[in-house]
MMTF fields as JSON, N, C-alpha, C and O atoms, coordinates in Angstrom:
{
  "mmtfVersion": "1.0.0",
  "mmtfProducer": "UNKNOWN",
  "numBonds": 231,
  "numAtoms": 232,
  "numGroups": 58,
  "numChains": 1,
  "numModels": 1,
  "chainsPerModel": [1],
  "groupsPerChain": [58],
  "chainIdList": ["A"],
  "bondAtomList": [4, 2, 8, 6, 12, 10, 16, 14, 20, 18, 24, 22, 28, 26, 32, 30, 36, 34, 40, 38, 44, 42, 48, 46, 52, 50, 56, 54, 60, 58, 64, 62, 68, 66, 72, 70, 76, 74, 80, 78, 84, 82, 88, 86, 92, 90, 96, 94, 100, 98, 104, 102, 108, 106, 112, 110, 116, 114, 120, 118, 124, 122, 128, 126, 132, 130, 136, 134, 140, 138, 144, 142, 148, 146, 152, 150, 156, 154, 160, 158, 164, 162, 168, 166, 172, 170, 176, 174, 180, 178, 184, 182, 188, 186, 192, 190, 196, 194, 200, 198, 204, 202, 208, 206, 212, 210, 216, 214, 220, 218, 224, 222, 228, 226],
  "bondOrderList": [1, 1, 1, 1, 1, 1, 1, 1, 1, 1, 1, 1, 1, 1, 1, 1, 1, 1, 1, 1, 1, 1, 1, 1, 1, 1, 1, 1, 1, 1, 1, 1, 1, 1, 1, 1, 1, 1, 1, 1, 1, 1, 1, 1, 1, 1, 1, 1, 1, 1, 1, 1, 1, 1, 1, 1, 1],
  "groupList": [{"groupName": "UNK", "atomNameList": ["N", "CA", "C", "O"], "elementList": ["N", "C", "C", "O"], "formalChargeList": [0, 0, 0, 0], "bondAtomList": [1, 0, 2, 1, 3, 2], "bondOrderList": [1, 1, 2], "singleLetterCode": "X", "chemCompType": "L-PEPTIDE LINKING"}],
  "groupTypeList": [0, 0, 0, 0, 0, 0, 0, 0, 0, 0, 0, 0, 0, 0, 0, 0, 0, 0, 0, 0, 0, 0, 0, 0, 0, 0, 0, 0, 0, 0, 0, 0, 0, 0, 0, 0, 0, 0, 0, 0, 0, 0, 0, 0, 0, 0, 0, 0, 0, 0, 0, 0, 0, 0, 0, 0, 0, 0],
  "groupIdList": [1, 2, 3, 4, 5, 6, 7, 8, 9, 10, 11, 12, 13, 14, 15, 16, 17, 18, 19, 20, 21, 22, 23, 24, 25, 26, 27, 28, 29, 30, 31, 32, 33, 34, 35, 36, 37, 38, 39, 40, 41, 42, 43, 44, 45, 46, 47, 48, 49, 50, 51, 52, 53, 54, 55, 56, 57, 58],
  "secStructList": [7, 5, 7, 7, 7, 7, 7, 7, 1, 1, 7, 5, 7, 7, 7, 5, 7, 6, 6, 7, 7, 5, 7, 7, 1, 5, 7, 7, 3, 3, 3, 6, 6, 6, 6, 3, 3, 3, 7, 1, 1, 1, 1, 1, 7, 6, 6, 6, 1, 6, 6, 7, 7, 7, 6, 6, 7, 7],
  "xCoordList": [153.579, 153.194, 154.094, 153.832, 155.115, 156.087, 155.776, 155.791, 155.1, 154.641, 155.47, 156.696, 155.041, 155.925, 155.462, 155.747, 155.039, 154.58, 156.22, 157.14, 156.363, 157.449, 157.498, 156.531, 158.782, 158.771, 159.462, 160.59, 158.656, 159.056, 160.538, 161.154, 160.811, 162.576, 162.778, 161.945, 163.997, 163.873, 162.803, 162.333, 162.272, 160.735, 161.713, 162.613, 160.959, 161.805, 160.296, 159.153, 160.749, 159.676, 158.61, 158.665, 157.729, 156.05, 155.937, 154.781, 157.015, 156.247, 156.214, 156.916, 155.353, 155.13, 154.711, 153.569, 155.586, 155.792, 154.327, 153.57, 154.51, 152.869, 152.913, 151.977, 154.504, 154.656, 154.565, 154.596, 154.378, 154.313, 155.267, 155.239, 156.32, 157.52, 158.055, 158.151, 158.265, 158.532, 159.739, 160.648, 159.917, 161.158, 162.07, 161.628, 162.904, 163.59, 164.23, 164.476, 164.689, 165.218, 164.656, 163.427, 165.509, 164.715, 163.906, 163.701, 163.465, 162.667, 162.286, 161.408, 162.703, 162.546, 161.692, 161.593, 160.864, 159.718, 158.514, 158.365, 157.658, 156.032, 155.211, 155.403, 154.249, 153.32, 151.981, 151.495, 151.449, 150.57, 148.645, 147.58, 148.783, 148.342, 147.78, 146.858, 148.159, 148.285, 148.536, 147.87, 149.568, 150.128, 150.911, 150.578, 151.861, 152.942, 154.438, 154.766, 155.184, 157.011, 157.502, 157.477, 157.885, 159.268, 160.36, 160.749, 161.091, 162.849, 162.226, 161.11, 163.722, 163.83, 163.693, 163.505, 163.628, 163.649, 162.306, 161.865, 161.669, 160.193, 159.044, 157.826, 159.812, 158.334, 157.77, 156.655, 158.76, 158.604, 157.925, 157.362, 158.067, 157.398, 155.96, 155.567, 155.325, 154.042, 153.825, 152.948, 154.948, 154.865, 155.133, 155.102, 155.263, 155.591, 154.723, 154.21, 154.53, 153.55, 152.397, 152.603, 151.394, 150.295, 149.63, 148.961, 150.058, 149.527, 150.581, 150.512, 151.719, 153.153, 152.855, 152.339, 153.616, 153.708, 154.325, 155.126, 153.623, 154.701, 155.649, 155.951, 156.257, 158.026, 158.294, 158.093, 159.133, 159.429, 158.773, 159.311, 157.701, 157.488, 157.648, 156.96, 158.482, 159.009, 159.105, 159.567],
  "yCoordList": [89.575, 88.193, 87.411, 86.258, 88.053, 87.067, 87.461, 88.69, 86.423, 86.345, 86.33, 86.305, 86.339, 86.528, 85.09, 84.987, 84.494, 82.966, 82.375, 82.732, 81.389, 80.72, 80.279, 80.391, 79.586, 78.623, 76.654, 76.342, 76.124, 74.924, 74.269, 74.244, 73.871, 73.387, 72.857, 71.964, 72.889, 72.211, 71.73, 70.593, 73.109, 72.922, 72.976, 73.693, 71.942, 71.957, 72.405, 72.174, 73.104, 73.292, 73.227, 72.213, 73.488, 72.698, 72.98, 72.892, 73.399, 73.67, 72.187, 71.291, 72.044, 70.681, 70.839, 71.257, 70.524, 71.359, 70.253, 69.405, 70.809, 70.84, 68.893, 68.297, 68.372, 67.083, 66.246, 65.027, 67.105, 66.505, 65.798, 64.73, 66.557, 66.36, 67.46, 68.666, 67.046, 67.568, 68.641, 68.432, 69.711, 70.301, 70.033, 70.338, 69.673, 68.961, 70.158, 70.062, 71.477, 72.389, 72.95, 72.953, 73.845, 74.505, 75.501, 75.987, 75.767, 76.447, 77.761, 77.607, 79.289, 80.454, 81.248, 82.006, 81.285, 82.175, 81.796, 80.599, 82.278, 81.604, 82.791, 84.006, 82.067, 82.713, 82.514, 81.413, 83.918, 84.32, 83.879, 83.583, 83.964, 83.415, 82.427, 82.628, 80.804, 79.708, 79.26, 78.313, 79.873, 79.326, 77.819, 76.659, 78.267, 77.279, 77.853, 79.003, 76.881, 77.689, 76.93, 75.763, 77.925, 77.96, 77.922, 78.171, 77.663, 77.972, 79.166, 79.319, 80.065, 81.017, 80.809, 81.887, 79.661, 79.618, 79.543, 80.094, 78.94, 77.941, 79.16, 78.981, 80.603, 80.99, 82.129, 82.633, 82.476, 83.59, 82.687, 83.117, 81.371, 80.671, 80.256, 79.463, 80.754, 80.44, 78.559, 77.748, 78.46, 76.836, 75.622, 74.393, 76.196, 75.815, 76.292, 75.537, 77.472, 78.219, 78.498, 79.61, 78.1, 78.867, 80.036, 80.48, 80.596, 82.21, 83.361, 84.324, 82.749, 83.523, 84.823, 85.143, 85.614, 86.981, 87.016, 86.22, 88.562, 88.697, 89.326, 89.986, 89.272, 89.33, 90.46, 91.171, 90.915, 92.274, 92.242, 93.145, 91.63, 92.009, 90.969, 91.08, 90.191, 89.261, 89.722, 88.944],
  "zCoordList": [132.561, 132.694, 133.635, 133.979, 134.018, 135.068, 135.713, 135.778, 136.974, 137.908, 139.343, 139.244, 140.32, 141.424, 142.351, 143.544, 141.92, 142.811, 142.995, 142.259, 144.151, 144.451, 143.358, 142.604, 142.938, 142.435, 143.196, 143.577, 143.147, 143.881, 143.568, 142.503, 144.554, 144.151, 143.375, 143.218, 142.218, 140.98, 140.412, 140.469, 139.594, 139.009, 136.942, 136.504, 136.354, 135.327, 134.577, 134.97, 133.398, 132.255, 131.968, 131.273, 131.951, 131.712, 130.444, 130.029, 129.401, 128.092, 127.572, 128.04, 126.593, 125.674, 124.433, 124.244, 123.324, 122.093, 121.353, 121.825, 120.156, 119.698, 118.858, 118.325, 119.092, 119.116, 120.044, 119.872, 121.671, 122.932, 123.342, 123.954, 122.912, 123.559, 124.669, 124.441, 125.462, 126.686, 126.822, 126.019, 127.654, 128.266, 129.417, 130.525, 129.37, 130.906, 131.327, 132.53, 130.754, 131.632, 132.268, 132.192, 133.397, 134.426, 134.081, 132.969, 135.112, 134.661, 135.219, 136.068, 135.016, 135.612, 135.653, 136.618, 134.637, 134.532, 134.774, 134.527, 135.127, 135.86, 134.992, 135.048, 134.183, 133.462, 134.501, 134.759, 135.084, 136.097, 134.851, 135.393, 133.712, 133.024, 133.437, 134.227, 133.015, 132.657, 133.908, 134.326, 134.751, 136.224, 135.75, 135.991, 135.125, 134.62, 134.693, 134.988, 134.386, 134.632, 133.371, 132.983, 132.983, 131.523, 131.724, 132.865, 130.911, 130.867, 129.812, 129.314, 129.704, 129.248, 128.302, 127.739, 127.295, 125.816, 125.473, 124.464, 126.195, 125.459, 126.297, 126.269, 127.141, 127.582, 126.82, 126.96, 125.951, 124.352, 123.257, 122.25, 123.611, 121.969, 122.117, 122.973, 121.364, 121.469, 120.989, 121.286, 120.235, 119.698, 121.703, 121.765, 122.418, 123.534, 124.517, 125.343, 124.484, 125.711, 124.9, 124.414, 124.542, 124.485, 124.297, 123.364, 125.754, 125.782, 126.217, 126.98, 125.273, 125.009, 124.243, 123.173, 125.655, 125.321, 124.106, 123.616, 123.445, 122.163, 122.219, 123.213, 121.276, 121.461, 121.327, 120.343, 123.058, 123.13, 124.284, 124.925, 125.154, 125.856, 127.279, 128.294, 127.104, 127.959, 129.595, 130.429]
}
């Protein structure tokens, strides 16, 4: 699921937790999916990503 698209200069988080509260960190991983960018924390949680890989397969 990690994708190989650029990522744009200081691209911070797109996750938005299920309170719609936002992520301000950066953000490294690009789900080829969804076509969104995570920080490393929020792109394993499905409570944040959606169509989060399951765990183990990051």
């Amino acid at each position: 699921m990690t994708g190989t698209a650029l990522k744009p200069q200081e691209q911070t988080c797109q996750g938005v937790s299920r309170v719609d509260e936002p992520c301000d960190h950066s953000a490294q991983q690009y789900c080829e999916r969804c076509g969104q960018w995570f920080c490393r924390a929020h792109y394993p949680d499905p409570e944040w990503h959606t169509c989060a890989p399951e765990q183990g397969h990051v």
